[in-house]
C-alpha positions as CSV (number, residue, x, y, z in Angstrom):
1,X,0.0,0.0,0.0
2,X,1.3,3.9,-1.2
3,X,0.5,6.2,1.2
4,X,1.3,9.9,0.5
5,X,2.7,12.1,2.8
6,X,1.6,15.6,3.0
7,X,4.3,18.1,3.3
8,X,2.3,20.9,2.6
9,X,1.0,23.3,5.4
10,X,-2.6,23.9,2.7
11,X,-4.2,21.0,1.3
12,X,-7.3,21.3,-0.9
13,X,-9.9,18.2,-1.9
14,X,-12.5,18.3,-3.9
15,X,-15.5,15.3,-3.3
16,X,-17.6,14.4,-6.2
17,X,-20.6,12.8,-5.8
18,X,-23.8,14.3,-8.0
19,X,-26.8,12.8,-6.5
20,X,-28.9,11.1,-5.0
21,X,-30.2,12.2,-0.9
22,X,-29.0,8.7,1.0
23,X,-25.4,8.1,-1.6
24,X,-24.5,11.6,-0.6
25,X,-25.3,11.5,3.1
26,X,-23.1,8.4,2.8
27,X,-20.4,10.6,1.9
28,X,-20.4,12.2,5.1
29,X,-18.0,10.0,6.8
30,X,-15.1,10.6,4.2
31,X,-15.9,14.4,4.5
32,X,-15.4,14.2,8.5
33,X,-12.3,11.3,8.4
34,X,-10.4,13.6,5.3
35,X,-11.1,16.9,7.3
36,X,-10.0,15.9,11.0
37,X,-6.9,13.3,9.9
38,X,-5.0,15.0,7.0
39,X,-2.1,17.1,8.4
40,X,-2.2,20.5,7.8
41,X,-4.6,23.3,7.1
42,X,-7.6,21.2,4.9
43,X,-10.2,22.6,2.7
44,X,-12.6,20.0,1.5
45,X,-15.1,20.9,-1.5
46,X,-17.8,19.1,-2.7
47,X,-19.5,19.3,-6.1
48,X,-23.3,17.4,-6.3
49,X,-26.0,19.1,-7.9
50,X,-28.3,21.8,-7.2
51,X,-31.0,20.0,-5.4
52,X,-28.6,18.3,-3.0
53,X,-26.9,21.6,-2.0
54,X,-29.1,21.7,1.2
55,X,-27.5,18.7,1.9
56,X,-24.2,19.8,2.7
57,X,-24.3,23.8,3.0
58,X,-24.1,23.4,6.8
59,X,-21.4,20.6,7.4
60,X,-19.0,22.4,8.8
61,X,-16.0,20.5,7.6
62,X,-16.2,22.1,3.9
63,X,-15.0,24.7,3.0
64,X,-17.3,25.0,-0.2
65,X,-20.0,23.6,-2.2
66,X,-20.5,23.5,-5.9
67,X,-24.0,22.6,-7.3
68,X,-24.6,21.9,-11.1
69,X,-28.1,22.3,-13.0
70,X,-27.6,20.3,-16.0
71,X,-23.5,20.2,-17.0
72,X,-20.1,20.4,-15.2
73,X,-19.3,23.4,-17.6
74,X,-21.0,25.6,-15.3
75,X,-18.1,25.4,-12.9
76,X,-15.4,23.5,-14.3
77,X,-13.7,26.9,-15.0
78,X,-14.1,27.6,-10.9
79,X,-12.9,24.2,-10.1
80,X,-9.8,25.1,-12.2
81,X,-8.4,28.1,-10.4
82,X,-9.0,26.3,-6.8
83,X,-6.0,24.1,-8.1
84,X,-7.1,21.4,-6.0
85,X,-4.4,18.6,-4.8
86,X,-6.5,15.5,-4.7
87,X,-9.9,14.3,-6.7
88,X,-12.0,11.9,-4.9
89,X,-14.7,10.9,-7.1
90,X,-17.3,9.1,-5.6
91,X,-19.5,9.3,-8.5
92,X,-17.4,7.6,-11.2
93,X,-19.2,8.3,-14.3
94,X,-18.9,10.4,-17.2
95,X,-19.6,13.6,-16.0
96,X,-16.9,13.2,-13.1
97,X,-14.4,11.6,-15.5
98,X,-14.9,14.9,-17.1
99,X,-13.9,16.7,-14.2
100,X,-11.2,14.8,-13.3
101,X,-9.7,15.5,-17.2
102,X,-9.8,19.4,-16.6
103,X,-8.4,19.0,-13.2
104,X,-4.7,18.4,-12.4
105,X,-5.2,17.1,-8.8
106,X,-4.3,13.4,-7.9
107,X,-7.4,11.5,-8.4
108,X,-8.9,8.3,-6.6
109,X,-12.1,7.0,-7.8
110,X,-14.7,4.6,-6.3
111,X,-15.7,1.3,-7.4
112,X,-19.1,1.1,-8.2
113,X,-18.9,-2.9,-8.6
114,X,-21.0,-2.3,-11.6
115,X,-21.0,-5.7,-13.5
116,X,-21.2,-7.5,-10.2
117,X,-24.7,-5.5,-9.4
118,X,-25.6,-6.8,-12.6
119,X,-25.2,-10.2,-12.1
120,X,-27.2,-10.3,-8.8
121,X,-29.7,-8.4,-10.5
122,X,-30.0,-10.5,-14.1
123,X,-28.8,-13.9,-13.0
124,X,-29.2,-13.6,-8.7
125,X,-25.2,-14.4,-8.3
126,X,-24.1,-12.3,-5.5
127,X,-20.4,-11.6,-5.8
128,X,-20.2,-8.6,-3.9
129,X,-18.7,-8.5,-0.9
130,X,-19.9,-8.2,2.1
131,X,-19.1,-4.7,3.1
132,X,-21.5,-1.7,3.4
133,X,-20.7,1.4,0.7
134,X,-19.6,3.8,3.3
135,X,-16.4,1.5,4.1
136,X,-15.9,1.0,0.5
137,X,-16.0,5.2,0.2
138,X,-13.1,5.3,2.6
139,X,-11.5,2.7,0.9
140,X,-11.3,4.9,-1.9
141,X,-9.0,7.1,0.4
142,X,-7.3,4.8,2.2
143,X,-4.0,5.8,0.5
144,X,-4.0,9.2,2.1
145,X,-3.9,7.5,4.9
146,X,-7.4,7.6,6.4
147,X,-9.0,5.2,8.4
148,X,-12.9,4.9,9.7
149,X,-13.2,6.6,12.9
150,X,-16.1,4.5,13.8
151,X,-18.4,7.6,13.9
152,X,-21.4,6.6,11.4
153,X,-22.6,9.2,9.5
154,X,-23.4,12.9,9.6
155,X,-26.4,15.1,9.0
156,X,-26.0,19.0,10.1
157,X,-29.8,21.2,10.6
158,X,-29.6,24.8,9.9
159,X,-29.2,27.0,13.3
160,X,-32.4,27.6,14.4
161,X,-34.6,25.4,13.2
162,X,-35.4,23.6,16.5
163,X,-37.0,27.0,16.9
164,X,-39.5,26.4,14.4
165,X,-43.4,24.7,15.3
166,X,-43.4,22.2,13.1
167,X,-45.7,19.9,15.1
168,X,-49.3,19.5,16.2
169,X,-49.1,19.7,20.2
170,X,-48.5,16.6,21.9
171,X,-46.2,15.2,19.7
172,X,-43.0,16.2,20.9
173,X,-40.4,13.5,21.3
174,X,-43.5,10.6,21.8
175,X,-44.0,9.9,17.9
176,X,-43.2,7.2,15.6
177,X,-41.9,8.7,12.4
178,X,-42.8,6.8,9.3
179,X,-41.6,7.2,6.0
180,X,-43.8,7.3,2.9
181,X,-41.9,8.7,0.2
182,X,-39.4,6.8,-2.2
183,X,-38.0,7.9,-5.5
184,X,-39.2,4.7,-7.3
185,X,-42.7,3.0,-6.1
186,X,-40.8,-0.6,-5.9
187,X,-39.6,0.8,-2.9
188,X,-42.8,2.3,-1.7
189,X,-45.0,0.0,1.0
190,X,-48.3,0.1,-0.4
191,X,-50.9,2.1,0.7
192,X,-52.9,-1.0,2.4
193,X,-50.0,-2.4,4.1
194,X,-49.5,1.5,5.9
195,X,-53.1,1.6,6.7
196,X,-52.8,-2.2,8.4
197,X,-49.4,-1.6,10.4
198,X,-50.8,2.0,11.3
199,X,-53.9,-0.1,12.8
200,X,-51.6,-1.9,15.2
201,X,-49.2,1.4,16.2
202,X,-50.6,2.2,19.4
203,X,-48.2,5.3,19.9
204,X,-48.4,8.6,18.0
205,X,-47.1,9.0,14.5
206,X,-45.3,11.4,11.8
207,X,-45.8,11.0,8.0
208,X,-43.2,12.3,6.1
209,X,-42.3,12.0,2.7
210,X,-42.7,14.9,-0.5
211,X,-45.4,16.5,-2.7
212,X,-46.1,12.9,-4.7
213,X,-46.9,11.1,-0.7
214,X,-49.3,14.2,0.1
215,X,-52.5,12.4,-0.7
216,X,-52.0,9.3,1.0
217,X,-50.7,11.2,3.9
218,X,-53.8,12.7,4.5
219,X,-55.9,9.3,3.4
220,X,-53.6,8.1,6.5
221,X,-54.2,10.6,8.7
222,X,-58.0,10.8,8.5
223,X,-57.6,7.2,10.1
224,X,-56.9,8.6,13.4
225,X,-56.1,12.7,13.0
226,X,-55.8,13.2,16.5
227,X,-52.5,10.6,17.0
228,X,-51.7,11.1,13.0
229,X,-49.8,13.8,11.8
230,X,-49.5,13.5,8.2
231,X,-46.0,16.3,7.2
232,X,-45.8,15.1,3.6
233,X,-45.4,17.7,1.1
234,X,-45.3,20.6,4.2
235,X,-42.2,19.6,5.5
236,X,-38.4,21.5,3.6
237,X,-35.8,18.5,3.3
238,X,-34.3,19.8,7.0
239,X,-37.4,20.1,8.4
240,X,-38.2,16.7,7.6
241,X,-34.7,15.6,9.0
242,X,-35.3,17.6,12.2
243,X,-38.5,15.3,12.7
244,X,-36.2,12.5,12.0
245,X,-34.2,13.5,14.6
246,X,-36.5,13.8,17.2
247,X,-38.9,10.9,16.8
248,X,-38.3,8.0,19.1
249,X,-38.6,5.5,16.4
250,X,-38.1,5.3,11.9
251,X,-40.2,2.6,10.6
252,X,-38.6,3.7,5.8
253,X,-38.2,1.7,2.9
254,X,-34.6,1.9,1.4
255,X,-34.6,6.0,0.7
256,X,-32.6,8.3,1.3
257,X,-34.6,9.5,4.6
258,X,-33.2,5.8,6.3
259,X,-29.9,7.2,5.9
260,X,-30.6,10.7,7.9
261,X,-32.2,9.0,9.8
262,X,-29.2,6.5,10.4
263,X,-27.4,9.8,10.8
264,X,-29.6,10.7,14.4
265,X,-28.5,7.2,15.2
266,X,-32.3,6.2,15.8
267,X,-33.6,2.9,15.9
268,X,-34.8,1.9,12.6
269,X,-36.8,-0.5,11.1
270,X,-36.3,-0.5,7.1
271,X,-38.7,-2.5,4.9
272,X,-37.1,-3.6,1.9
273,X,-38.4,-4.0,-1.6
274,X,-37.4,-4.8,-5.2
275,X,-33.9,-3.6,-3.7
276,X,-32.1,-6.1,-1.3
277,X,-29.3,-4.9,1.7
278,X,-26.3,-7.0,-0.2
279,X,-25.9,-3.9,-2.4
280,X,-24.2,-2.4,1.0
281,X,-27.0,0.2,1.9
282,X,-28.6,-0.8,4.9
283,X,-28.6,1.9,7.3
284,X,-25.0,2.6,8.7
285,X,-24.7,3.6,12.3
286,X,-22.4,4.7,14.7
287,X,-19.8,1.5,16.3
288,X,-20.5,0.1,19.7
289,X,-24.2,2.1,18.9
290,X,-26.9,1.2,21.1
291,X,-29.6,1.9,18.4
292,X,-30.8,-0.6,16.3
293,X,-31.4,-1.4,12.7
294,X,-33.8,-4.4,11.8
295,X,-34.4,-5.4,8.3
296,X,-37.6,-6.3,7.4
297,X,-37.9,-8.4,3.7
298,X,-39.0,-11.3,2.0
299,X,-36.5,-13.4,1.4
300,X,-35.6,-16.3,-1.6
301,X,-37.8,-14.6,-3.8
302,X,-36.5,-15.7,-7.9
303,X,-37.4,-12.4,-8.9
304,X,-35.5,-10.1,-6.0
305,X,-33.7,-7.7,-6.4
306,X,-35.1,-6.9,-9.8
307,X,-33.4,-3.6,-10.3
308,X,-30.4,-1.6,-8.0
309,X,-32.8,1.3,-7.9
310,X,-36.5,0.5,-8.8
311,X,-38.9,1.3,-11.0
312,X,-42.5,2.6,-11.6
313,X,-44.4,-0.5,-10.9
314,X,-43.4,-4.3,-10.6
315,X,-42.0,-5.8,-13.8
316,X,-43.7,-9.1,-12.8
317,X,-47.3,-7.6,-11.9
318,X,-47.3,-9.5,-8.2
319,X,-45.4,-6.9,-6.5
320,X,-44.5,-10.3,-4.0
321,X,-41.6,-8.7,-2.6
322,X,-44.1,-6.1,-0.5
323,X,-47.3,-7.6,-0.8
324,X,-45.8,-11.0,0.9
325,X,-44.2,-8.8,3.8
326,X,-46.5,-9.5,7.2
327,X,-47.1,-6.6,8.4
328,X,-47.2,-8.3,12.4
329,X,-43.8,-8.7,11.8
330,X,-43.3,-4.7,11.3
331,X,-45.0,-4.0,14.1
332,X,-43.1,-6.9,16.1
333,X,-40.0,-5.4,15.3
């Protein structure tokens, strides 16, 4: 193994990693382990895109954050005159390649494992290894010299906003947060399976997810409005993390809101769909942690995973791999 000392008293990074909300909060542990262990005075950037800026504009271990709308020639001529030492492309794909071409820094890339996703998903042979993506990330410095710290991952809230009422009275700090939203509706519990486990919750609850959850948050919460607060489409990205924060439980599909979520440290339960945890995105938390994170899925199913991300409805037509989940085990976890 090369590691490479720095001799300089300034060293400048730049992070890349474009999208989406739970592969960039995965990040955060590089961010921290880069900024505290590197010698010297460190200025970490980060370029993502526009809609993930929020993200990362108050982690106070960078120094800068670049967001892109549609091309990296709307800052790759600001990314040139930082001069930046090292690259460390967590992204690997065409647009970062071309950012890596028009920078001179040293640059280490991340595996993706591509090929080997694709065999678990076309022909269900799982050759990846057993280690979760946020190890792999730091893997991808590992020549610098950094090592995990052990800390899990970070989310940072805007000053102030535990100032903010964003809850019915009677909520605070008693509520079971429960995630609706998902960027593909493989991933989605269905809306009968929510009504069925929110039957047999006997404790408040939160609904969070974005605009597209709205109506079945409030189909939900007419079930029981007076223990059902239904946040979905009223809720900023933060704000919806500070409810994260403060509710005592997370019952989410595999979305990027399991991952803030893993962030608080709280003890989730994560009901998994076309996706499957050997991909190495189960929720990540802290070492020696005395949360906990229980997987609930239906496993040995032929068709599962049938995509790494998901799509708009099941290629199959049974949608087995969240129609067979019992929702008594949910609530028994």
């Amino acid at each position: 193994m090369i590691y490479f000392a720095i001799m300089e008293n300034k060293v400048k990074l730049l992070i890349i990693r474009f999208s989406s909300i739970g592969d960039i909060v995965l990040t955060t542990p590089v961010i921290r382990c880069l900024k505290e262990q590197l010698e010297g005075d460190v200025e970490i950037h980060y370029l993502t895109k526009k809609g993930y800026v929020e993200l990362l504009n108050h982690n106070p271990h960078l120094t800068k954050v670049y967001g892109i709308e549609k091309t990296t020639n709307e800052v790759i001529e600001e990314l040139k005159k930082e001069q930046f030492d090292y690259i460390i492309d967590l992204h690997k794909n065409l647009r970062s390649a071309r950012v890596k071409k028009n920078l001179k820094g040293l640059a280490f890339s991340f595996d993706k494992l591509n090929f080997k996703k694709w065999l678990l998903v076309n022909f269900k042979i799982n050759l990846l290894p057993d280690v979760h993506i946020v190890d792999r990330y730091l893997n991808t410095v590992k020549a610098l010299g950094v090592e995990n710290d052990g800390l899990g991952l970070d989310y940072y809230l805007p000053k102030g906003i535990e100032e903010e009422k964003l809850l019915p009275d009677g909520f605070e700090g008693i509520y079971i947060t429960i995630v609706l939203g998902a960027n593909h509706a493989t991933k989605k519990v269905p809306l009968h399976k929510l009504k069925s486990l929110i039957e047999q919750i006997q404790q408040p609850i939160v609904l969070i997810g974005g605009e597209a959850d709205k109506m079945w948050g409030e189909e939900l919460e007419q079930m029981n409005p007076k223990r059902i607060f239904n946040a979905c489409g009223k809720m900023s990205l933060n704000q919806s993390a500070y409810l994260l924060k403060n509710s005592r439980e997370v019952i989410t599909p595999d979305t990027g809101m399991m991952h803030i979520a893993a962030a608080f440290n709280k003890n989730i339960t994560s009901i998994w769909g076309n996706t499957v945890p050997h991909f190495g995105m189960f929720p990540y938390l802290k070492q020696n942690s005395k949360s906990i994170s229980k997987i609930v899925e239906v496993k040995d199913l032929n068709c599962r995973p049938c995509s790494k991300i998901g799509f708009e409805k099941c290629p199959k037509g049974h949608f087995k791999c969240m129609e067979e989940i019992p929702v008594r085990s949910i609530v028994k976890e």
